[in-house]
ZAMARGU-4260 file (C-alpha; in steps of 0.2 Angstrom, whole numbers, plus 5000, padded with zeros to 4 digits):
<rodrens>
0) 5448/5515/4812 | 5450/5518/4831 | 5439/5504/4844 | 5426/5513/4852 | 5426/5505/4873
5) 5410/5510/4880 | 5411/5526/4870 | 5431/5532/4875 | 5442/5528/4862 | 5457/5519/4863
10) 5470/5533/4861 | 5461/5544/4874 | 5462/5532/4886 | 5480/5532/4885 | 5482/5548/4887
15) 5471/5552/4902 | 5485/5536/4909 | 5498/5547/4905 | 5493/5562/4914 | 5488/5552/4929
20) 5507/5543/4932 | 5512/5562/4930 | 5502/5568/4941 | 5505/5554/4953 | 5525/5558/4951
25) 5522/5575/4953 | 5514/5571/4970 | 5528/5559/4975 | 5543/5571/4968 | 5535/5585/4983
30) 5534/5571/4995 | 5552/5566/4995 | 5556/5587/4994 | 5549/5589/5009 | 5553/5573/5020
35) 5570/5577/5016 | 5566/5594/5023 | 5558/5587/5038 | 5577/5577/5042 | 5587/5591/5037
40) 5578/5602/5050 | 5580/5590/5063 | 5599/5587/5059 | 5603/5606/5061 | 5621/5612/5062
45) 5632/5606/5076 | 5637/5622/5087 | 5659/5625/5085 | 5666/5618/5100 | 5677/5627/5110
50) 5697/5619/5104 | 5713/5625/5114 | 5728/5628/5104 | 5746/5627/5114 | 5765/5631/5112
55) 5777/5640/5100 | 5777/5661/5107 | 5785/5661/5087 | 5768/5661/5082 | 5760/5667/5095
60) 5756/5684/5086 | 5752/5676/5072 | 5739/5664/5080 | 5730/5681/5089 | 5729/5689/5072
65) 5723/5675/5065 | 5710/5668/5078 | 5702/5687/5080 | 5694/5683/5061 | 5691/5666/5062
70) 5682/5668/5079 | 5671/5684/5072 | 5660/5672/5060 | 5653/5653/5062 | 5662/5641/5052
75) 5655/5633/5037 | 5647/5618/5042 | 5644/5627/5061 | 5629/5636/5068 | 5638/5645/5081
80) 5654/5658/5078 | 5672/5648/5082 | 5679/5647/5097 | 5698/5645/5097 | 5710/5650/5109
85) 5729/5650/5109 | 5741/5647/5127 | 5758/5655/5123 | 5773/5643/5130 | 5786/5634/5121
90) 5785/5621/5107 | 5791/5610/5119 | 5777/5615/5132 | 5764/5613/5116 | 5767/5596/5110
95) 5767/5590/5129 | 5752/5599/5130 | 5742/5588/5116 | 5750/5571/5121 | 5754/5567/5137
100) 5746/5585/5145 | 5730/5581/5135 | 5726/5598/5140 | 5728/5606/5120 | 5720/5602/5103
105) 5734/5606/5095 | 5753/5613/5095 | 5761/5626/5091 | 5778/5621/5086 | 5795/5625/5076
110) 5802/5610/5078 | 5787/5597/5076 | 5791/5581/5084 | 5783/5565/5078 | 5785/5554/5093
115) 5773/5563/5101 | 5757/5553/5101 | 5743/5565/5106 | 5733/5561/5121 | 5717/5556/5111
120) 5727/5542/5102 | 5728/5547/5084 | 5745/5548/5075 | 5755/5565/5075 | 5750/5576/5060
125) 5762/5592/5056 | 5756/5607/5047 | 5766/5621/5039 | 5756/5636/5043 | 5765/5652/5045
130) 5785/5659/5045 | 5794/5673/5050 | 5812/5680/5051 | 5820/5677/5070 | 5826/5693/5073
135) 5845/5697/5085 | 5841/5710/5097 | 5850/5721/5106 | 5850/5736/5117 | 5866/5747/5115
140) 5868/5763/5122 | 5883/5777/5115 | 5892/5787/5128 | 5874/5799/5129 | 5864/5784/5132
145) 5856/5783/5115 | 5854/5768/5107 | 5865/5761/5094 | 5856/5757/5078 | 5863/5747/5061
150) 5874/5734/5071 | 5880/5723/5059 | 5884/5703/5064 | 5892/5691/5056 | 5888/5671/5058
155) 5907/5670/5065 | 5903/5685/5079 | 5887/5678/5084 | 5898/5662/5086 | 5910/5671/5094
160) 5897/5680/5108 | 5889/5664/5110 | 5905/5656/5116 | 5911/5669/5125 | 5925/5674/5115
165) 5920/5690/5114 | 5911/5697/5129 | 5911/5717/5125 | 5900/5727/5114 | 5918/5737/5108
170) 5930/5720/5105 | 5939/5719/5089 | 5928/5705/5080 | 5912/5718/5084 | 5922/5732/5075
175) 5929/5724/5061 | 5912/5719/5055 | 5905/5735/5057 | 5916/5743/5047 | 5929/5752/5057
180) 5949/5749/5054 | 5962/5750/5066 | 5975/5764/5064 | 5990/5759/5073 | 6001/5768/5087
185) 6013/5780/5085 | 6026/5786/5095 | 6014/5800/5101 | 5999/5791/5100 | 5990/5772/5107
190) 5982/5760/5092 | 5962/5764/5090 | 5948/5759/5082 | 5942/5772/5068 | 5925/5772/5058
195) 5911/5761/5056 | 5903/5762/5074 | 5919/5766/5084 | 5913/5782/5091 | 5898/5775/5097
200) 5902/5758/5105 | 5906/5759/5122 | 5915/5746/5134 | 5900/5739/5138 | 5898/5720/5143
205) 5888/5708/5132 | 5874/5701/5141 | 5868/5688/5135 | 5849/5681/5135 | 5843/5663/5129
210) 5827/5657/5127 | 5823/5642/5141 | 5822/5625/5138 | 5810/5618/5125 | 5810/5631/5112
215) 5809/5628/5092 | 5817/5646/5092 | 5832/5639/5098 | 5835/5622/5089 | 5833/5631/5073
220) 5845/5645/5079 | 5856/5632/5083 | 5853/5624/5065 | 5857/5640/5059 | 5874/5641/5066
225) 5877/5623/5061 | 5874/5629/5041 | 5884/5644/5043 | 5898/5642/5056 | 5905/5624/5046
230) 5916/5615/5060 | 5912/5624/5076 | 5904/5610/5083 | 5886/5617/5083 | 5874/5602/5085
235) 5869/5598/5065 | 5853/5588/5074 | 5847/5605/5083 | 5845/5607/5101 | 5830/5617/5109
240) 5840/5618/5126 | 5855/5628/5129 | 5860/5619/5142 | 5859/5624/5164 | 5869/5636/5174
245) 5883/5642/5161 | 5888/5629/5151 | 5878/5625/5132 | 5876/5608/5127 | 5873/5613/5109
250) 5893/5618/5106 | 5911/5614/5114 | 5911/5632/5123 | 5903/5639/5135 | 5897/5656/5140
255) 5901/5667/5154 | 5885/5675/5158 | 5866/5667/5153 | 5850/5675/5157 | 5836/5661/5152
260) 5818/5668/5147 | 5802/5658/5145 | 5796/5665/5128 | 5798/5680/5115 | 5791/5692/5126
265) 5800/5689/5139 | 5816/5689/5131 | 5811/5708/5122 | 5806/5710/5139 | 5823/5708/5147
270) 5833/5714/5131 | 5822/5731/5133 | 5830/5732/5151 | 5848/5732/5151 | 5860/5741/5140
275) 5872/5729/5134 | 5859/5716/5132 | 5858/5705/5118 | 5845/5689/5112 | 5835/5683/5099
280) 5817/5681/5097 | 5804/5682/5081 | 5804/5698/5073 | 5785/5701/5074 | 5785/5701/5092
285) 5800/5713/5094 | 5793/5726/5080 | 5786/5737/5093 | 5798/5741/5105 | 5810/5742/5091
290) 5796/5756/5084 | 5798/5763/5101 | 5817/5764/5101 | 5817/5752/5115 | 5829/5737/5106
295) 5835/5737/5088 | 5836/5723/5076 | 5854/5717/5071 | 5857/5719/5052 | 5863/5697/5048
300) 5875/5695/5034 | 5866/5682/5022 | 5876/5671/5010 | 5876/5682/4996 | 5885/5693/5004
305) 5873/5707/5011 | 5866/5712/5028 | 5849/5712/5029 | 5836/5716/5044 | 5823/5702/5049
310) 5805/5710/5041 | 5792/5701/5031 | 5799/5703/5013 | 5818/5700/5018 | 5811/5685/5025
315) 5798/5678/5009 | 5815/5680/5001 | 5823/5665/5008 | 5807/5653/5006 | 5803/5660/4989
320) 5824/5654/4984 | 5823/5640/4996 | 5826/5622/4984 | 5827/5613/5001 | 5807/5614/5004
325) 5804/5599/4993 | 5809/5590/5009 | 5793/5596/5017 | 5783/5586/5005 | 5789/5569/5016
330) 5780/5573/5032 | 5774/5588/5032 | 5790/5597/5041 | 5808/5601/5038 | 5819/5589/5046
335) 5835/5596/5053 | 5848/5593/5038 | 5832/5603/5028 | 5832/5615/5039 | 5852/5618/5036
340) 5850/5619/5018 | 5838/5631/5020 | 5845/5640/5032 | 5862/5639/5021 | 5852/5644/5001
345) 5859/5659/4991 | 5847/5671/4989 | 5848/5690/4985 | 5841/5702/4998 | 5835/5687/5009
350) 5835/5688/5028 | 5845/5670/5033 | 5836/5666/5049 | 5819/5665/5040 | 5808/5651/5053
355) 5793/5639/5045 | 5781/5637/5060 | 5770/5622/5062 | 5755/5616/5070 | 5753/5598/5077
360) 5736/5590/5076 | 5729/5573/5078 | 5720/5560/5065 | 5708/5554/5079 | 5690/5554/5072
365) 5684/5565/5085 | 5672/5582/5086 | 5689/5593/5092 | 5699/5586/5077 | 5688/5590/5066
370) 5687/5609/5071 | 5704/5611/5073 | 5705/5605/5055 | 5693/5618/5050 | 5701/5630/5059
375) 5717/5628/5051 | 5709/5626/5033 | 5704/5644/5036 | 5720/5649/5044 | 5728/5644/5027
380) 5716/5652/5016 | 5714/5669/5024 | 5729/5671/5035 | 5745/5671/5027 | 5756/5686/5031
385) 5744/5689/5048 | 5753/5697/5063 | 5767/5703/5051 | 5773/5687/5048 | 5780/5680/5031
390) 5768/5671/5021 | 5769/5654/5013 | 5774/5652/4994 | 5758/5644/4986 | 5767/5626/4985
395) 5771/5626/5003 | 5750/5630/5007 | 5748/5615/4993 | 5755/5605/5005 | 5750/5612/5020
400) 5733/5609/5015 | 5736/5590/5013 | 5741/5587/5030 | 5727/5596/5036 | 5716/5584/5026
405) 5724/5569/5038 | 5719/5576/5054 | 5700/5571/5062
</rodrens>
């Protein structure tokens, strides 16, 4: 039998309790909503700020690809669009740029170089981000002035050119490994050259360009030589310098004639304007004067055997076969012995000379870091393959990815 309490009973009493602490959490519960509202609207959404990237022109096509989309919409976490800009130099150039410069966020760079401490006093952080084929370009004309197309090289020619063993563009070792045999004399008639490219190639010099001083192109054309030319004194550490004046510090020979050109436009540049000219420089930035019939690509005998052109796929070959990429999970980047293994791995239909690019950044908790980190997060999300470059196997963007998440 229920109490009656001034005419209420005991049970309805508790209920009308129940409903007024519901009511009352109800209340609070729209509170909190909207003083957390009122915080989140005055903490709005820092604007991007504006980061400079400097160095490698290996990646320079690949970074204008790149920052054209990532530039064209505000970043998450932003309120305004992203503002990133690239300065195309050296990767020497790049990483000075970002320590002792302090003029760059971040570096460009095919050979990353951890002693570089960057101006705003974090550690070195180097980022896999992009890699493409390095591309032997020439500019030889036949007897009409037409350019020659197909030449093939051999990693003993390329040695032989660079030390000046072989100065013309119809010398023996240029015709034996294009194909063409020698007939020998008769009573009647001299010893020549017949098939292959004999009737094209002229006796024209060889003249040779280099990239200047500082360049991550070189040290790993350099590496490159090391892996393939075994005992011909090619520096097995890399070097990006080819030396001053006509002598090359990275073998025991030396070259007749050097032209030195700041960056890979430079060197198509120069290539583009003088017959018998020869250089190097990455493929994506030499694909549209080779389109126009300006320069041609050298066609580079692998290990398996095969001559293959620089292009995207020849080149996602070699990384896709390449063993010697575990080594990148250490630090972030090849070291130079890596980079002979991969220069050096067996792998059908793969271009030889295939180049991993970096990017150099700092851990310094600062605003700029932290850009640059969302910059490159993008950059390995939705650029791989930009510019005509190779893209990165799925392990290699694993790790990327991990270094990025040490920077800022």
């Amino acid at each position: 039998m229920l109490r009656m309490v001034r005419g209420v009973s005991l049970k309805k009493q508790g209920d009308d309790m129940r409903r007024s602490l519901a009511v009352a959490l109800s209340i609070a519960t729209v509170a909190t909503s909207l003083l957390g509202s009122a915080v989140s609207a005055s903490t709005p959404k820092p604007a991007f700020p504006a980061i400079v990237g400097n160095g490698s022109s290996f990646q320079g096509n690949w970074e204008a690809a790149c920052i054209v989309k990532f530039n064209a919409k505000a970043p998450t976490g932003y309120s305004t669009n992203g503002s990133v800009s690239y300065v195309v130099s050296s990767s020497g150039d790049g990483m000075t740029a970002l320590s002792t410069g302090g003029t760059a966020d971040f570096a460009g760079t095919d050979a990353p170089d951890l002693t570089k401490t960057p101006k705003d006093g974090g550690s070195p952080i180097a980022v896999p981000i992009t890699a493409a084929a390095v591309g032997f370009i020439y500019n030889v004309q036949d007897a009409n002035g037409a350019l020659i197309k197909g030449l093939k090289f051999t990693p003993a020619l390329l040695d032989a050119i660079y030390k000046g063993t072989v100065t013309y563009w119809d010398a023996d070792a240029v015709q034996l490994a294009n194909g063409a045999k020698w007939i020998a004399a008769t009573r009647t008639k001299a010893g020549y050259w017949k098939g292959g490219m004999a009737a094209k190639l002229q006796h024209t010099p060889i003249s040779v360009n280099v990239r200047a001083n500082g360049s991550g192109t070189t040290k790993n054309l350099n590496l490159y030589m090391a892996a393939n030319v075994p005992g011909a004194n090619w520096n097995t550490s890399g070097s990006k310098n080819w030396g001053s004046g006509s002598g090359m510090t990275i073998t025991s020979g030396s070259i007749a004639s050097v032209d030195t050109r700041a960056n890979s436009a430079a060197m198509v540049a120069a290539v583009k304007a003088t017959n018998g000219a020869f250089g190097y420089a990455d493929a994506p930035d030499a694909v549209s004067a080779v389109s126009a019939n300006d320069v041609a690509f050298g066609k580079l005998l692998n290990v398996h055997g095969e001559y293959e052109l620089p292009s995207a796929g020849t080149g996602t070959r070699l990384i896709d076969n390449a063993k010697a990429l575990a080594g990148i999970t250490t630090n972030g980047f090849l070291s130079s012995s890596e980079s002979i293994g991969l220069f050096s791995v067996d792998a059908p239909g793969a271009y030889q000379l295939t180049v991993i690019s970096y990017v150099m950044g700092s851990t310094a908790n600062t605003a700029k870091n932290t850009a640059v980190k969302a910059y490159l997060t993008y950059a390995l999300k939705s650029c791989q393959g930009a510019g005509g470059f190779v893209g990165l196997t799925k392990d290699l963007v694993a790790i990327a990815n991990a270094q990025v998440a040490k920077l800022g």
